[in-house]
C-alpha positions in Angstrom: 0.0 0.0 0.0 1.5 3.6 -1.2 1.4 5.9 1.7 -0.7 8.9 2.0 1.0 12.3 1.5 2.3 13.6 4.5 1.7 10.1 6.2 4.7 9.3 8.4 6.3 12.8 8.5 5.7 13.6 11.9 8.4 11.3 12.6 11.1 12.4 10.6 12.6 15.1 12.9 12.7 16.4 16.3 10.0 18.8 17.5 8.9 21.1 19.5 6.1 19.7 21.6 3.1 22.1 21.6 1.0 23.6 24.8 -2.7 23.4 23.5 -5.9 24.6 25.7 -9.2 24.4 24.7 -11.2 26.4 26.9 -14.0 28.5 27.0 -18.0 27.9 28.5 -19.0 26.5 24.7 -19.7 23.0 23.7 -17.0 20.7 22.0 -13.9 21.3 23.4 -13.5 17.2 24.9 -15.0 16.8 20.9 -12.7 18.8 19.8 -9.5 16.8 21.7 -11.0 13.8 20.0 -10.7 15.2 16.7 -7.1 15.8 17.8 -6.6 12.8 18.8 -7.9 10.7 15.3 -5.5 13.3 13.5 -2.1 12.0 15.9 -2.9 8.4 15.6 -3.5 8.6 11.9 0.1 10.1 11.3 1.4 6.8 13.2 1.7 9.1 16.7 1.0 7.4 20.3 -1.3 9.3 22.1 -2.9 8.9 25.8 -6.2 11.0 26.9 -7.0 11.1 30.8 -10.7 12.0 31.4 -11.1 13.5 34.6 -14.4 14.2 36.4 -15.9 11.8 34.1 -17.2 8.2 34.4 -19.6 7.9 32.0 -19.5 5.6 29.4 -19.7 8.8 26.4 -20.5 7.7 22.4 -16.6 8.9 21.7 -15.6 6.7 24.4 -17.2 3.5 23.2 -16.1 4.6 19.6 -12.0 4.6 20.5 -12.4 1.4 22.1 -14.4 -0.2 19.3 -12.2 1.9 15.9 -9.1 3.4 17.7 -8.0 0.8 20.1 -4.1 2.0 19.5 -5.4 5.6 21.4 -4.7 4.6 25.3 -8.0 6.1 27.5 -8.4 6.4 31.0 -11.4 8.2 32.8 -10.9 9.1 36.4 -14.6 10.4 37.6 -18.3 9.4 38.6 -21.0 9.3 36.0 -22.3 12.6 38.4 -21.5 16.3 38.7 -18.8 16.9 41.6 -19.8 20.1 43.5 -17.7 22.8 42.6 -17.7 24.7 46.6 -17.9 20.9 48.2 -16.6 18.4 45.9 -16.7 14.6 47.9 -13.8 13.0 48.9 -14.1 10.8 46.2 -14.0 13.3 43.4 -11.0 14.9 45.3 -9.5 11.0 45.3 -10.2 10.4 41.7 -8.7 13.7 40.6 -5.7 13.1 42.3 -5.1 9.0 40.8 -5.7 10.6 37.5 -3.4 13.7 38.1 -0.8 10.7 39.0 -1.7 8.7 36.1 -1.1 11.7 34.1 2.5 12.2 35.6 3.6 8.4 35.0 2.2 9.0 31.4 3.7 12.2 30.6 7.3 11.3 32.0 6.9 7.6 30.7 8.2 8.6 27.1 5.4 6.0 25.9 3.7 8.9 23.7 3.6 11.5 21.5 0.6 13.2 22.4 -0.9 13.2 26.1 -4.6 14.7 26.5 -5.9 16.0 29.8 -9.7 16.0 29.6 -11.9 18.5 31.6 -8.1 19.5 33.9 -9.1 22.8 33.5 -11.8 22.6 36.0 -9.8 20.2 38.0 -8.2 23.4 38.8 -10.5 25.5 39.1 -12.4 23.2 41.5 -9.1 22.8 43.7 -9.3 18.9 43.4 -5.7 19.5 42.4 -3.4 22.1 42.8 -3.3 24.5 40.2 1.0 25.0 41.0 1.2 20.9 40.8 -0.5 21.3 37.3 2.0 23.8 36.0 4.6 22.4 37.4 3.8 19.6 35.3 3.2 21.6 32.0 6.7 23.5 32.9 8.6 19.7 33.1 7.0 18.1 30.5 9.4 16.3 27.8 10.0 18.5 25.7 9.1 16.9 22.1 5.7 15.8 23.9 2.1 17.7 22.7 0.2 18.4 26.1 -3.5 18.9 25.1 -5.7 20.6 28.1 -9.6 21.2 27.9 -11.9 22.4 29.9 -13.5 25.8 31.1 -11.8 28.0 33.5 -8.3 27.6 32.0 -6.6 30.4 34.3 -4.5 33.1 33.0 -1.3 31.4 34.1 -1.8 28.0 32.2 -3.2 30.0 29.2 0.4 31.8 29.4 2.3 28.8 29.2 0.1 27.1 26.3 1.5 27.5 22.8 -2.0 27.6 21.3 -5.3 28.8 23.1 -8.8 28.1 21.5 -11.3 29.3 23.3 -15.2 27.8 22.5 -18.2 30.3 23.0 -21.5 29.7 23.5 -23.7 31.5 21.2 -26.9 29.9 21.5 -27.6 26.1 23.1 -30.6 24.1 22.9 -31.0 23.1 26.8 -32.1 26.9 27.1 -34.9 26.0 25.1 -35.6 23.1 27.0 -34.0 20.4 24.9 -32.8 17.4 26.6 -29.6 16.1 26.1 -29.4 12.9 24.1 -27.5 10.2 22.8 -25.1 11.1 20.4 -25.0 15.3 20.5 -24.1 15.3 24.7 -22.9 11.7 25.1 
């Protein structure tokens, strides 16, 4: 089989690993990591995404597993919201495995591509330290591509990131009363 233009090129020198945050009080920004994710693992790269804060079993989730099995996916979180001024001790518990989860994967050296679902508000919400967070964008290898999502990215993770997308909400159906439903919210 001839290979695709631009397939394999990633690989061909060293690079500068990017910062990316996608951030902002819109829908699609875990979507949007996704879509980040199919790109890097169809140029031949390794990636890892961490969901944190999240335990449900979401349509892109079941998808990976069943068309994308070489993506590595771990979800560290309840299939329930976590209480932003009194978040349980399990939330606090699972934010922290998956914050050490994310420091084995980063430092491991097994990927190209490391994605840190929803981290943003893991910070905001204090279920980690915001300084252990940037301490870990700061000592990252330096050919890895960090992805972080979530609303709330602070001004001093913004500042580090290479590349900031923020995602607006301009209009949503649940303010007219639309449910959420199976493949559009999960």
């Amino acid at each position: 089989m001839k290979n695709l233009p631009g397939e394999n090129e990633a690989k061909k020198s060293p690079k500068k690993g990017l910062v990316m945050v996608i951030t902002g009080n819109g829908k699609g920004k875990t979507t949007s990591a996704f879509g980040q994710a199919l790109r890097a693992t169809g140029q031949g790269l390794r990636v890892c995404m961490i969901q944190f804060m999240k335990g449900r079993v979401y349509g892109e989730v079941v998808a990976v597993r069943k068309y994308l099995p070489e993506l590595t996916f771990y979800q560290y979180g309840l299939d329930s919201f976590v209480m932003r001024d009194n978040p349980a001790s399990v939330d606090m518990e699972l934010a922290e495995e998956g914050f050490a989860k994310a420091k084995e994967v980063i430092q491991s050296g097994d990927y190209d591509m490391v994605i840190l679902d929803e981290i943003n508000v893991v910070a905001d919400f204090c279920l980690v330290p915001e300084d252990d967070i940037i301490e870990l964008i700061k000592n990252k290898p330096p050919e890895l591509d960090l992805i972080l999502t979530g609303r709330y990215a602070s001004q001093s993770i913004q500042d580090l990131a290479d590349m900031v997308s923020e995602v607006r909400e301009i209009k949503h159906h649940y303010n007219a009363g639309i449910k959420d439903r199976a493949g559009i919210e999960y």
